[in-house]
C-alpha positions in Angstrom: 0.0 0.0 0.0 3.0 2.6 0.5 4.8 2.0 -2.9 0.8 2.4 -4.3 0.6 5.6 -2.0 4.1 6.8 -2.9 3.2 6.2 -6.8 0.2 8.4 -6.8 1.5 10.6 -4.3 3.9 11.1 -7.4 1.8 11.5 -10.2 -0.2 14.4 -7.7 2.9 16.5 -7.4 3.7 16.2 -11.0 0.1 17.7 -11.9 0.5 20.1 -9.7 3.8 20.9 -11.1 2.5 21.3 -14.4 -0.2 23.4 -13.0 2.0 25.8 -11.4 3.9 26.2 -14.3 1.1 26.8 -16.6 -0.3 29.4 -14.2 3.1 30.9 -13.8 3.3 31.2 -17.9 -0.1 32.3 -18.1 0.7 35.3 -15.7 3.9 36.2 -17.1 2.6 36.0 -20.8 -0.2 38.4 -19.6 1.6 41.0 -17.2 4.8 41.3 -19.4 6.0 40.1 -22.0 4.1 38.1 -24.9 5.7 36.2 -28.3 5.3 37.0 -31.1 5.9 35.8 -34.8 6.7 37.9 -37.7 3.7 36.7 -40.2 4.2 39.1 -43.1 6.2 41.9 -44.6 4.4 44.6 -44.1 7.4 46.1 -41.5 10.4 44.8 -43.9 13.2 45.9 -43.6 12.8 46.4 -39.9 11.0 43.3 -39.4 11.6 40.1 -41.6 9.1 37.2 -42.1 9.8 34.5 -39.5 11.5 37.3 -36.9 10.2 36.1 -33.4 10.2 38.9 -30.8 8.7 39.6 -26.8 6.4 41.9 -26.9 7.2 44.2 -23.9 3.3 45.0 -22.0 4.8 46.9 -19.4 6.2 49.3 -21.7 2.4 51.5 -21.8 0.6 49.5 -18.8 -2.6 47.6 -19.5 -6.0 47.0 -21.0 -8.2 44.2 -21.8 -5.6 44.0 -24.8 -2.8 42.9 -22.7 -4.7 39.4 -21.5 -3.6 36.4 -24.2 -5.3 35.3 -27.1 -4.8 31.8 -27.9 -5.2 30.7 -31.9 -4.4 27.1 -33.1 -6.3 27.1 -36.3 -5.6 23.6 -36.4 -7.6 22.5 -33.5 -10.7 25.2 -34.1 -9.3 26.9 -31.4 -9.5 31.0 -31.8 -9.9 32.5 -28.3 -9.8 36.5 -28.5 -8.1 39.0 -25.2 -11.8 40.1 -25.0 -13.0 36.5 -24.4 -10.8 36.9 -21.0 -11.3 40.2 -20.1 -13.9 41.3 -22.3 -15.6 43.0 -19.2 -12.6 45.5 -19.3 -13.4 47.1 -22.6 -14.3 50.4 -24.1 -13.5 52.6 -21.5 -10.0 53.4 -23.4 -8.2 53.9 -20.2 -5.1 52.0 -19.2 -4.0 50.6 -15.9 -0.5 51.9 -15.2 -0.3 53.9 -18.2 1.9 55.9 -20.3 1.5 57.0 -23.5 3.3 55.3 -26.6 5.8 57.6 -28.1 5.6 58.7 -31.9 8.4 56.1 -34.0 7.9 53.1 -31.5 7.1 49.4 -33.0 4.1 48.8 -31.7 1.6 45.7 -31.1 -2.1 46.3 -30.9 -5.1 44.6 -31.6 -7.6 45.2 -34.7 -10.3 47.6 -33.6 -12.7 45.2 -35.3 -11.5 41.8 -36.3 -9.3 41.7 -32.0 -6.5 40.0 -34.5 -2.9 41.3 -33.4 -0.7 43.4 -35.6 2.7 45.0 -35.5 3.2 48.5 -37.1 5.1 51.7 -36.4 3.6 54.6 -34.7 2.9 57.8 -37.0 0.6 59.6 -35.8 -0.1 60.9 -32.1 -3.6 62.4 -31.2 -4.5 65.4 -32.5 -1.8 65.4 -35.1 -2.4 66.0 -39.2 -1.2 63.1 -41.6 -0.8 62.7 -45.2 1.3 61.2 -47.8 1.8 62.9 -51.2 3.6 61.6 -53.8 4.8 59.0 -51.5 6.5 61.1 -48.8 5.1 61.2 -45.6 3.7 64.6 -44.0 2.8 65.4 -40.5 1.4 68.3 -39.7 1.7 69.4 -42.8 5.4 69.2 -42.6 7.4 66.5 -44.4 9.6 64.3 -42.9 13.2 64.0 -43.9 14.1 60.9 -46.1 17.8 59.9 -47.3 18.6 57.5 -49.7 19.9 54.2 -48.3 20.4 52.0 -51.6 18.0 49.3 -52.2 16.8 46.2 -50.7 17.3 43.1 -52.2 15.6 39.9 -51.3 15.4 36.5 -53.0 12.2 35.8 -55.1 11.3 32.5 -52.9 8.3 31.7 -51.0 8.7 33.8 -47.6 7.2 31.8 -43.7 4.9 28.9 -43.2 2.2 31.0 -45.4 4.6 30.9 -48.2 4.2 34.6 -49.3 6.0 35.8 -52.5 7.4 39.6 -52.1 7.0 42.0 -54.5 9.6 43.7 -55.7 10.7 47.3 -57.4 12.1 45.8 -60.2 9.2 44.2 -62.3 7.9 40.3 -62.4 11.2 38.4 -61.9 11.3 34.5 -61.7 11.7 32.3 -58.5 15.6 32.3 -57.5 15.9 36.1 -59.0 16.5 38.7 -56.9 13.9 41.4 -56.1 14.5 44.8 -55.0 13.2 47.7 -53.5 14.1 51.1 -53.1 15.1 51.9 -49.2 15.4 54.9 -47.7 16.5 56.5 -44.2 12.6 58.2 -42.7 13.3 61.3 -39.5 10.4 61.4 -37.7 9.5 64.9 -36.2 10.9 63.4 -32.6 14.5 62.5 -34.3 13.4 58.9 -34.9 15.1 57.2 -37.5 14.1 54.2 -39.2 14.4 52.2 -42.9 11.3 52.2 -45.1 10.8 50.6 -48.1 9.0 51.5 -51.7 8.0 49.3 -54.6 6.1 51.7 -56.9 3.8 54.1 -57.6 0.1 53.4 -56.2 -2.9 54.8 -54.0 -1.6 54.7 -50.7 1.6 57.3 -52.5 -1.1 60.2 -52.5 -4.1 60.0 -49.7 -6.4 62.8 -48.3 -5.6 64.4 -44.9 -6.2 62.0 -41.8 -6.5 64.1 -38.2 -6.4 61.4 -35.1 -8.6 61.9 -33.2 -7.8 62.1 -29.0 -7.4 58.9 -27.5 -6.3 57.3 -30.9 -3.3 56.8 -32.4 -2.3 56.3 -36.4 -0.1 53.8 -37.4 2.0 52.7 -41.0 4.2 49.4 -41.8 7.7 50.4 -42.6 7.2 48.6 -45.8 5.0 51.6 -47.5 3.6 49.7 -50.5 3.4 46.1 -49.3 1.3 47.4 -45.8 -2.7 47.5 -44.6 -2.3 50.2 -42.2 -4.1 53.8 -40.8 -4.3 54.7 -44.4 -7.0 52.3 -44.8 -10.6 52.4 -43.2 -11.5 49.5 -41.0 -14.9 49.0 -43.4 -12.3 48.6 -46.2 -10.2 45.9 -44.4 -7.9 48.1 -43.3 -6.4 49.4 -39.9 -8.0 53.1 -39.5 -7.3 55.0 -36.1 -6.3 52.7 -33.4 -7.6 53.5 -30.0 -5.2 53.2 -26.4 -6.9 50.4 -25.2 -6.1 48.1 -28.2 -2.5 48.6 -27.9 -0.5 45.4 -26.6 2.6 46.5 -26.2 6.2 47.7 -27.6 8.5 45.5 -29.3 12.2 46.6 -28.2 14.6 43.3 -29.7 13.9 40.4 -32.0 15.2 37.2 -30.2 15.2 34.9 -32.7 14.7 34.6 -36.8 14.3 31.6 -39.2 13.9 32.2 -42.9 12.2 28.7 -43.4 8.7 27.6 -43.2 9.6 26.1 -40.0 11.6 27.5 -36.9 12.8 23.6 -36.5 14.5 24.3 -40.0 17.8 25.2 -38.5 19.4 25.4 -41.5 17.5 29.0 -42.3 18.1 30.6 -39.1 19.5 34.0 -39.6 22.4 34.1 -37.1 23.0 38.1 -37.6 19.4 38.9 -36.1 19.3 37.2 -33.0 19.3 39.6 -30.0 18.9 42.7 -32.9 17.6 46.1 -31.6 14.5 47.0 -33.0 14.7 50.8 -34.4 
């Protein structure tokens, strides 16, 4: 009867082990930091398809945002932040908050569709922003841009999705290179950062957008390859993002695979683990 005792008396502290550790997890994932996977290349060259990063919470306090979502399309699964703490939103207020500073890489949830996305921060309430002929303008000021020479990227499916970039030089074949133009962006706040252009479309030349208060407007470093502010919410888009769907900051990518797989070891991009985020 002891060995039985002893056996199950095992198996109990193992479960609650794995408890502990799973509430531990839980609560760490939802005060501070939470992973995050690079799906597409709307933030190239900043952030590359298959870039794995923390996603600092701390860094502007918390909303209903900052509790987890869990998604494994796989299993059916697709639990949103406001299935856990649904009862905290709308009222746009944060708990130990600060307010997100204009050129930060930013997390946030879609105002309508709760999905999380990663963009840089534009536009600050109150503040005028438009982009003519491509070049961006806030209040009614345009930034600086330099030229930084070109991008170049092989023409090869991109992540588990497979994505194909598009590229500044024309329709090239798989295994070709494909380029776009980069440049050097000066935000208004000294804020330096990479963007990228492809052509000449739409988004290049767009009407006048003024945040409103308690919003914020946001744009993927990759200016012709990202559904951002420029784009209404009815339209698919991102439109004006309020405080309480912001997630958090992302400050350093860990970790990068180039594969369809982070198991692939063989795509791992040695020069971007640990990288600053700018």
């Amino acid at each position: 009867m002891a060995a039985e005792g002893g056996l199950w008396g095992g198996v109990v502290e193992t479960l609650k082990t794995v408890v502990y550790a799973l509430l531990i997890a839980g609560v760490f994932r939802t005060l501070f930091f939470q992973p995050f996977w690079i799906p597409s290349g709307s933030m190239k060259d900043t952030l590359l398809i298959g870039d794995f990063l923390f996603v600092n919470k701390m860094a502007y306090g918390y909303s209903y945002a900052s509790c987890p979502s869990v998604r494994i399309p796989a299993l059916g699964i697709d639990i949103e932040a406001s299935d856990f703490c649904g009862m905290f939103k709308g009222s746009n207020t944060r708990l130990f908050g600060s307010m997100p500073k204009r050129g930060d890489v930013v997390v946030f949830r879609h105002p309508v569709t709760g999905k999380d996305f990663i963009k840089r921060l534009i536009g600050l309430p109150g503040d005028r922003i438009q982009v003519r002929g491509g070049l961006l303008y806030i209040n009614d000021v345009p930034v600086k841009v330099e030229d930084a020479g070109q991008f170049d990227e092989v023409m090869a499916p991109q992540g588990p999705e497979g994505l194909l970039p598009r590229c500044a030089n024309g329709a090239v074949g798989r295994g070709a290179i494909c380029t776009k133009t980069r440049q050097i962006e000066t935000l208004p706040n000294g804020v330096k950062h990479d963007i990228l252009n492809i052509g000449t479309q739409a988004s290049d030349d767009t009407g006048i957008y003024t945040v409103p208060e308690g919003y914020f407007f946001f744009m993927g470093d990759n200016r012709d390859n990202s559904t951002d502010s420029r784009y209404a919410q009815s339209a698919g888009g991102v439109g004006f993002v309020p405080l309480e769907d912001i997630v958090g900051r992302a400050d350093r990518i860990m970790f990068s695979s180039a594969g369809r797989s982070m198991l692939a070891f063989w795509t791992w991009r040695a020069d971007r683990f640990f990288k600053a985020i700018e």
